[in-house]
C-alpha positions as CSV (number, residue, x, y, z in Angstrom):
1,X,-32.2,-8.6,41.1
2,X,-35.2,-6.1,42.0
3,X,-38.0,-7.3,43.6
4,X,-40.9,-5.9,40.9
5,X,-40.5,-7.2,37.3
6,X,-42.2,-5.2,34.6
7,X,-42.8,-7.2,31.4
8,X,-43.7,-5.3,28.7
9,X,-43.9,-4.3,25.0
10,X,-40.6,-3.8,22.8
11,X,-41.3,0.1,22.4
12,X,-38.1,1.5,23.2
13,X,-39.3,5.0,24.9
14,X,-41.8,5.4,27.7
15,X,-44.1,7.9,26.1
16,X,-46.1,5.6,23.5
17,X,-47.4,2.9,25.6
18,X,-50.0,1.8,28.2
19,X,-45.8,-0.3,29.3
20,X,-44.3,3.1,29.3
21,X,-46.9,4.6,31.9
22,X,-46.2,2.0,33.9
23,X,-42.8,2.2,34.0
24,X,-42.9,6.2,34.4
25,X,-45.1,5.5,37.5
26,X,-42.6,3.0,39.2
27,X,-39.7,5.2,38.4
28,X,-41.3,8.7,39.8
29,X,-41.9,6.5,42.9
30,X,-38.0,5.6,43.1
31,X,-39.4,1.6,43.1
32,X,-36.3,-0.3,42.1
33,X,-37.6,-2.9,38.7
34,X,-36.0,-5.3,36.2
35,X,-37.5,-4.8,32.9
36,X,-38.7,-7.9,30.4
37,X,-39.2,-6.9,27.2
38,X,-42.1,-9.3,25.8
39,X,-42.6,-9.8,21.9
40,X,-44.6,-7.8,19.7
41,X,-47.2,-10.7,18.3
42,X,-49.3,-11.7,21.7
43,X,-49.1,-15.3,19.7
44,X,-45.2,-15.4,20.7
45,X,-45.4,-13.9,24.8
46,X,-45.4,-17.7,26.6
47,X,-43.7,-16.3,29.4
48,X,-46.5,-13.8,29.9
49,X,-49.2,-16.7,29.4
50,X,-47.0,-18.6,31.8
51,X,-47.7,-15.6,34.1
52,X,-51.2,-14.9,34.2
53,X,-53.0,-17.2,31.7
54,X,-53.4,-14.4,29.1
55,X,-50.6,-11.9,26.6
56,X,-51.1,-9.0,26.8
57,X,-48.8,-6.4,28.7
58,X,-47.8,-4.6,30.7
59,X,-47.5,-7.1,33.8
60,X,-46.2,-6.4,37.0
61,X,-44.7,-9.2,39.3
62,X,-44.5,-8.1,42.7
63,X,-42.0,-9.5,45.4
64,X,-44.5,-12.3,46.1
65,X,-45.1,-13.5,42.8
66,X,-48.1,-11.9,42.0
67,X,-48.8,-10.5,38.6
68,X,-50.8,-7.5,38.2
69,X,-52.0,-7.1,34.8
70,X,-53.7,-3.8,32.8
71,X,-51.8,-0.5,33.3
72,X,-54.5,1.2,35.0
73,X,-54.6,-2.0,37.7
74,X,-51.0,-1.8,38.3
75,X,-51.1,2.5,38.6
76,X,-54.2,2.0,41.3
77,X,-51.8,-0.9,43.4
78,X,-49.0,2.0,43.0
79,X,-50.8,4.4,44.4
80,X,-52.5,2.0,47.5
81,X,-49.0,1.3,48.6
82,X,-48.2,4.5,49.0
83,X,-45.4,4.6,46.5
């Protein structure tokens, strides 16, 4: 199992999506990540409420258990680890 999780949205390509910047961004930095697709309706995402009190995607978990949420939050903690 990786040690980032990326839960997001069930669009299948990476170009639409604040979830497919995200993942573009952890695979040009060759960051190893298991990817959860989350439901469409926010009403139905528990495990993402479970996560961070809120539904909407993308969220990152890192290797401690913290979730970053908001694609632009996630990019800028990218970029400060120098990845």
């Amino acid at each position: 199992m990786a040690p980032l999780t990326l839960h997001r949205c069930p669009t299948p390509t990476d170009v639409l999506c604040p979830c497919g910047r995200v993942a573009r961004e952890l695979k040009r930095a060759g960051l190893e990540f298991d990817t959860v697709r989350e439901p469409l309706r926010k009403r139905d995402r528990e495990r993402v409420v479970a996560l961070t009190g809120q539904p909407k995607v993308p969220v990152l978990v890192l290797e401690d258990g913290e979730a970053i949420v908001d694609s632009r939050r996630i990019v800028e903690h990218l970029e400060a680890r120098g990845a």
